[in-house]
N, CA, C and O atoms as a MOPAC input file, in Angstrom:
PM7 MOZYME 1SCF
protein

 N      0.81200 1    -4.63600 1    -0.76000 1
 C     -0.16700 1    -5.63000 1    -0.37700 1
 C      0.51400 1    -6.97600 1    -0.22400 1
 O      1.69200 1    -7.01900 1    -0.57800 1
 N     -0.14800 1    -8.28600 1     0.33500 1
 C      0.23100 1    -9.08500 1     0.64400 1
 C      0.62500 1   -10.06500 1    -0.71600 1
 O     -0.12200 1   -10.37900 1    -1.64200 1
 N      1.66100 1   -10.33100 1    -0.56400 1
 C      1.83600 1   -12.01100 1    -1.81700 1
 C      2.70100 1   -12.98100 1    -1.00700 1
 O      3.42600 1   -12.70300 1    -0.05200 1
 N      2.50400 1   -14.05000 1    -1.51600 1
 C      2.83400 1   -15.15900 1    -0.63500 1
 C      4.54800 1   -15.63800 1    -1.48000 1
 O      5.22400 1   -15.13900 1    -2.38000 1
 N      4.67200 1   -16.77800 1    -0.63300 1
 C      6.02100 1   -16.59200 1    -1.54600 1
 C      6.25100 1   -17.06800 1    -3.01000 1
 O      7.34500 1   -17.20300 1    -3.55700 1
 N      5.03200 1   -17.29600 1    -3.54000 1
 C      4.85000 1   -17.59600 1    -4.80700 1
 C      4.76000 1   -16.26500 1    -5.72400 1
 O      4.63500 1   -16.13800 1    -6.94200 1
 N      4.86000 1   -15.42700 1    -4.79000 1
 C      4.37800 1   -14.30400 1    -5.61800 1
 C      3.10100 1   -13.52300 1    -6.29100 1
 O      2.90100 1   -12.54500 1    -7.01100 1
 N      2.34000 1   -14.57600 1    -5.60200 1
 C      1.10700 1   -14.48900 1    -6.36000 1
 C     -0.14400 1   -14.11700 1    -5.09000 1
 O      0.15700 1   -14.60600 1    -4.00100 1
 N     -1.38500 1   -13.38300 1    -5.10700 1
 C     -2.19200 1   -13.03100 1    -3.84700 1
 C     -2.14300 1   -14.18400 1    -2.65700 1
 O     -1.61400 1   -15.27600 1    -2.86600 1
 N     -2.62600 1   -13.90300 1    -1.64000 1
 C     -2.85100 1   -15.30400 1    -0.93700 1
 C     -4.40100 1   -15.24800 1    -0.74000 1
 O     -5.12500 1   -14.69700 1    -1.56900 1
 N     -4.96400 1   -15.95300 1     0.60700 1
 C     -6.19900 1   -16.19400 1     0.63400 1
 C     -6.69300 1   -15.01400 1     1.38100 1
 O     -6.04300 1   -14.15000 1     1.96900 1
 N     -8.44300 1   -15.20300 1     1.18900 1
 C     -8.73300 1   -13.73900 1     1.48600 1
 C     -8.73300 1   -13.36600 1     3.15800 1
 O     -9.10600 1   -12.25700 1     3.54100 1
 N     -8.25500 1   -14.46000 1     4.13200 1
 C     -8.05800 1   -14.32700 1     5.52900 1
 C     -6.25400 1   -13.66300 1     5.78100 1
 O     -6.00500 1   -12.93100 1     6.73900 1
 N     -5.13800 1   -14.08400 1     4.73600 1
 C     -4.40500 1   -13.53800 1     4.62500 1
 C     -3.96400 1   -12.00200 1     4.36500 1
 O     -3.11300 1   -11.29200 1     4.90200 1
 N     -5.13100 1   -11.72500 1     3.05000 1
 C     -5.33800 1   -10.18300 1     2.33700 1
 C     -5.63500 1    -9.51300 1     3.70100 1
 O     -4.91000 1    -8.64000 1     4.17800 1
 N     -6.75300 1    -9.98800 1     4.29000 1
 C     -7.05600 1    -9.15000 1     5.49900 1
 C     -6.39000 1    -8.78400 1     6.38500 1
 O     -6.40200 1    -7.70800 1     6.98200 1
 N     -5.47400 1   -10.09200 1     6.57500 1
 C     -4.67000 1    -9.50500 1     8.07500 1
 C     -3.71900 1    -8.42900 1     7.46300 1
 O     -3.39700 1    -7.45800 1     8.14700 1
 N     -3.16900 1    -8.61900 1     5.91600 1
 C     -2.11700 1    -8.02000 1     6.20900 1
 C     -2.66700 1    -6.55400 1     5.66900 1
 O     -2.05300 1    -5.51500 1     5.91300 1
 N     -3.84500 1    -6.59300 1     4.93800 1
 C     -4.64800 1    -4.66900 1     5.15600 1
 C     -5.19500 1    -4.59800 1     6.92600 1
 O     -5.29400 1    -3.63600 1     7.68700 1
 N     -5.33500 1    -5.33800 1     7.02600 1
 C     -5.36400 1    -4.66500 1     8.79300 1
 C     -3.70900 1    -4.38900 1     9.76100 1
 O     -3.57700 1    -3.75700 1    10.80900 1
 N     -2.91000 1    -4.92600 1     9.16100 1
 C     -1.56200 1    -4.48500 1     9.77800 1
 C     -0.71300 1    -3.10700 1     8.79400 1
 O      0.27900 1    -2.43500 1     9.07700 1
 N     -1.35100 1    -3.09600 1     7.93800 1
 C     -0.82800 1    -1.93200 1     7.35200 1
 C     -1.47700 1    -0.70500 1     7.71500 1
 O     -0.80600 1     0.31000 1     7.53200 1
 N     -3.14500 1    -0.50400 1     8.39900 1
 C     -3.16500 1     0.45500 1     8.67700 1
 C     -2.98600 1     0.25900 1    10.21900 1
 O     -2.15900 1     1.12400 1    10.50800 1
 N     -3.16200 1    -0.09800 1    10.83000 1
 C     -1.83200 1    -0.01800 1    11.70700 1
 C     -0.42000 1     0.54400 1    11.69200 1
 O     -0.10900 1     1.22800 1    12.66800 1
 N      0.41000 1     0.37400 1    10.81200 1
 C      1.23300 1     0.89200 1    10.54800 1
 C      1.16400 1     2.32700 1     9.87000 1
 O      2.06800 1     3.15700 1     9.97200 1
 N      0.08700 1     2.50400 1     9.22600 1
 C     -0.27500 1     3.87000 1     8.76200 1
 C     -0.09800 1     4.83400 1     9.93400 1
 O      0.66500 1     5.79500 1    10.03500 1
 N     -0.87300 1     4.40600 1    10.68200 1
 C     -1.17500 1     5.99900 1    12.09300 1
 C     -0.00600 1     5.85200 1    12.52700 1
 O      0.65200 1     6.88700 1    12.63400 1
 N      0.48800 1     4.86200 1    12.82400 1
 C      2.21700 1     5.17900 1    13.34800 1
 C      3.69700 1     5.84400 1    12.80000 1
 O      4.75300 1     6.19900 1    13.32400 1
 N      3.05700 1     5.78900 1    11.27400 1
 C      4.67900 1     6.32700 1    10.55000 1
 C      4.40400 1     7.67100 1    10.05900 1
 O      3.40700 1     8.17100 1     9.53700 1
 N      5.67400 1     8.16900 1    10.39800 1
 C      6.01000 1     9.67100 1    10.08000 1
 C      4.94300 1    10.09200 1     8.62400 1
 O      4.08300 1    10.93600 1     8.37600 1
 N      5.60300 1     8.94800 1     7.90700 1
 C      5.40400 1     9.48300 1     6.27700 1
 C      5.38700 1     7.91600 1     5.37900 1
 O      6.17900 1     6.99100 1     5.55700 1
 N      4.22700 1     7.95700 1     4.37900 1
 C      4.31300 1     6.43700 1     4.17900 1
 C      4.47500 1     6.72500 1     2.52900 1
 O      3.86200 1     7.65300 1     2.00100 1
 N      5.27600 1     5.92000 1     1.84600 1
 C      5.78700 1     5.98600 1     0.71400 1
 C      5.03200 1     4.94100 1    -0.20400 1
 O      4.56800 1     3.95800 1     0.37500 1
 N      4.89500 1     5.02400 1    -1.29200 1
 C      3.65500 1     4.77100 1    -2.32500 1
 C      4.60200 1     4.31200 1    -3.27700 1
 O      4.86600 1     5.26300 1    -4.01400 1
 N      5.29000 1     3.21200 1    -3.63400 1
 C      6.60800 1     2.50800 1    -5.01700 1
 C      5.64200 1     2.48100 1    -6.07800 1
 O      4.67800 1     1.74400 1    -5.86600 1
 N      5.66300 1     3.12900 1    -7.21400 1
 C      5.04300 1     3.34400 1    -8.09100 1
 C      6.35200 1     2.37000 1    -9.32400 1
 O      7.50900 1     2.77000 1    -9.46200 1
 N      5.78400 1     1.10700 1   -10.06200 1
 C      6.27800 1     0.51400 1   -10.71000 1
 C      5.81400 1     0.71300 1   -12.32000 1
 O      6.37300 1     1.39500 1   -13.17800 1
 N      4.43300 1    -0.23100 1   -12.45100 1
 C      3.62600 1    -0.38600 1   -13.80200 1
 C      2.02100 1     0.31900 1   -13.59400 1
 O      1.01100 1     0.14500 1   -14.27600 1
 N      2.24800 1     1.20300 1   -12.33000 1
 C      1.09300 1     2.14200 1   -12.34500 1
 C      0.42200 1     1.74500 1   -10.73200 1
 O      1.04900 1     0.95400 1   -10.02700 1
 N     -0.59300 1     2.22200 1   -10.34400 1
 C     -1.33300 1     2.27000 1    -9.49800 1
 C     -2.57500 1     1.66200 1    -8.82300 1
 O     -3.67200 1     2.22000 1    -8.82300 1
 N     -2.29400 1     0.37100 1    -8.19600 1
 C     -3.26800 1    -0.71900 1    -7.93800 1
 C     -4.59000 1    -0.25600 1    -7.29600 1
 O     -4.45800 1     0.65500 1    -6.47800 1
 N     -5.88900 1    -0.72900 1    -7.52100 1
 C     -6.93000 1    -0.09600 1    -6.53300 1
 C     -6.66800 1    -0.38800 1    -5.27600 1
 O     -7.56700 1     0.22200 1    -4.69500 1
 N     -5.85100 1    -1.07000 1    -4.22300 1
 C     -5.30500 1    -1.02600 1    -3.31600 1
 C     -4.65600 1    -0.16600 1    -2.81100 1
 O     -4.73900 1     0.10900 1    -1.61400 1
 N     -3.75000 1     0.52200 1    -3.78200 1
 C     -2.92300 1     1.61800 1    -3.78600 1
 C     -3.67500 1     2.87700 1    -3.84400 1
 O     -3.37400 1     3.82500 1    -3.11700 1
 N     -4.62900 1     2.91800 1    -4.67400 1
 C     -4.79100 1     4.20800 1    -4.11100 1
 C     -6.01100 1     4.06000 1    -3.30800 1
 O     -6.72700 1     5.02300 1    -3.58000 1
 N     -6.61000 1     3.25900 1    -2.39700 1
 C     -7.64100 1     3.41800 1    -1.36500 1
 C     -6.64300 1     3.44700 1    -0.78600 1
 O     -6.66000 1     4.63100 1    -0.44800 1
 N     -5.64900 1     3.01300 1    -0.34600 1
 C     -4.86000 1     3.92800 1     0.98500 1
 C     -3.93600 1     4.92500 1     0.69100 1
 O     -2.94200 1     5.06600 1     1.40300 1
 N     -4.15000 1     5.64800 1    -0.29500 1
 C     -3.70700 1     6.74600 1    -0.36900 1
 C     -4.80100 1     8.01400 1    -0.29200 1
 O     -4.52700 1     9.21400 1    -0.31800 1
 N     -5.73500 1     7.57100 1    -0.21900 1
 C     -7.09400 1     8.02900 1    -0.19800 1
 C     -7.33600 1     8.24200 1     1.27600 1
 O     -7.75100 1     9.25200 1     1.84400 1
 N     -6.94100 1     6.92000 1     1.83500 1
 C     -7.03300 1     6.87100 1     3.26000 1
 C     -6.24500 1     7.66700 1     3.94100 1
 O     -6.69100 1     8.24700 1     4.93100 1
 N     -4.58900 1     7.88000 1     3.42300 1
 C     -3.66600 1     9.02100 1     4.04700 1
 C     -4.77500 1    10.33900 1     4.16600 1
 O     -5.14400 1    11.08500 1     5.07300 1
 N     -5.08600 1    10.16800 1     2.67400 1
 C     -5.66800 1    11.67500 1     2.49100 1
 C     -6.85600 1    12.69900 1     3.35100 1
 O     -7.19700 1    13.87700 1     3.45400 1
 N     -7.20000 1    11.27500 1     3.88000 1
 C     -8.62600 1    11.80100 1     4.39000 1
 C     -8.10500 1    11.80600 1     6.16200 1
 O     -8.69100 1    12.34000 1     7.10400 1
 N     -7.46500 1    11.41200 1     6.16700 1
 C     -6.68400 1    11.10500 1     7.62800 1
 C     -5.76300 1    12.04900 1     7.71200 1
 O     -5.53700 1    12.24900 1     8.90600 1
 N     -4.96100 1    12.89800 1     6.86600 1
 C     -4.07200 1    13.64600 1     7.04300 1
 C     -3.11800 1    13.11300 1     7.64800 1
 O     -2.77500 1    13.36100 1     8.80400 1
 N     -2.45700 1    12.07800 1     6.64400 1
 C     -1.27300 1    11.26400 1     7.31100 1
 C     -0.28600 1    11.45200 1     6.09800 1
 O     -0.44200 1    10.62100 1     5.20400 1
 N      0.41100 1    12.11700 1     5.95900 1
 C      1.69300 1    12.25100 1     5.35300 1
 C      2.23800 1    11.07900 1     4.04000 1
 O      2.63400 1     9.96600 1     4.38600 1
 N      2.22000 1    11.27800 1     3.28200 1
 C      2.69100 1    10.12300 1     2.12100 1
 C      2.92700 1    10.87700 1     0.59700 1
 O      2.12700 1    11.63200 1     0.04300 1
 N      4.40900 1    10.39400 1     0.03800 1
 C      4.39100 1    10.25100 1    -1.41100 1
 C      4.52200 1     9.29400 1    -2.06900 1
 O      4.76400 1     8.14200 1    -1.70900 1
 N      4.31900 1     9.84800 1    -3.41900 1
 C      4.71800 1     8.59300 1    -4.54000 1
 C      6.40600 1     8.35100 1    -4.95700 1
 O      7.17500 1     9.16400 1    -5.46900 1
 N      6.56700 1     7.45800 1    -4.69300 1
 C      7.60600 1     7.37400 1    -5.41800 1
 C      8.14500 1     6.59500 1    -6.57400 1
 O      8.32600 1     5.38600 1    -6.42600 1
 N      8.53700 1     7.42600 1    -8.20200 1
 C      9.03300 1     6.24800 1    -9.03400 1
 C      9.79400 1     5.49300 1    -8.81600 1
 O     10.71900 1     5.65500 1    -8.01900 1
 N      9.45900 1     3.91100 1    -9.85500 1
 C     10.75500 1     3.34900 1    -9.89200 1
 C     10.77800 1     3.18100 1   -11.28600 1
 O      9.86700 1     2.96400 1   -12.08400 1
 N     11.90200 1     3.31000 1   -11.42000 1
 C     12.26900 1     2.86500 1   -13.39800 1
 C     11.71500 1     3.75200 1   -14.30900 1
 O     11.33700 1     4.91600 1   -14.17600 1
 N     11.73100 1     3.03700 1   -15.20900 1
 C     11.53500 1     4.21600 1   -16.27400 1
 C      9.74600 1     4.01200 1   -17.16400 1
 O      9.09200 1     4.68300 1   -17.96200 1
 N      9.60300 1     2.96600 1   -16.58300 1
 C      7.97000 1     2.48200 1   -17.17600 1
 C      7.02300 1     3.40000 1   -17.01300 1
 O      6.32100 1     3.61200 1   -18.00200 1
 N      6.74900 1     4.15600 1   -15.80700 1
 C      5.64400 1     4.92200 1   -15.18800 1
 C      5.83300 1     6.02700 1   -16.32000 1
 O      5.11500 1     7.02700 1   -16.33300 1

């Protein structure tokens, strides 16, 4: 999802564009990969939900040793 360079969310005209350019990018990629850090954002999994129901190809993948 989107963060600004503060790191922190941006505004909710920002959030939007950039969930509207990601599914965009959804129907176009082979296979879309899911970085699993300190667990699973409700962001994260409505578009994994969304792969699901779309039959669009995606895993999870760990990172580190936290998960």
């Amino acid at each position: 999802m989107y963060l600004n360079l503060s790191g922190f969310s941006g505004t909710n005209v920002e959030r939007d564009a950039s969930f509207v350019t990601q599914l965009n990018w959804l129907l176009k990629a082979d296979i879309v990969a899911f970085y699993i850090d300190y667990g699973v954002t409700k962001a994260m999994e409505s578009m994994m939900n969304y792969c699901a129901r779309r039959n669009i190809k995606f895993e999870i993948r760990m990172i580190g040793d936290i998960v």
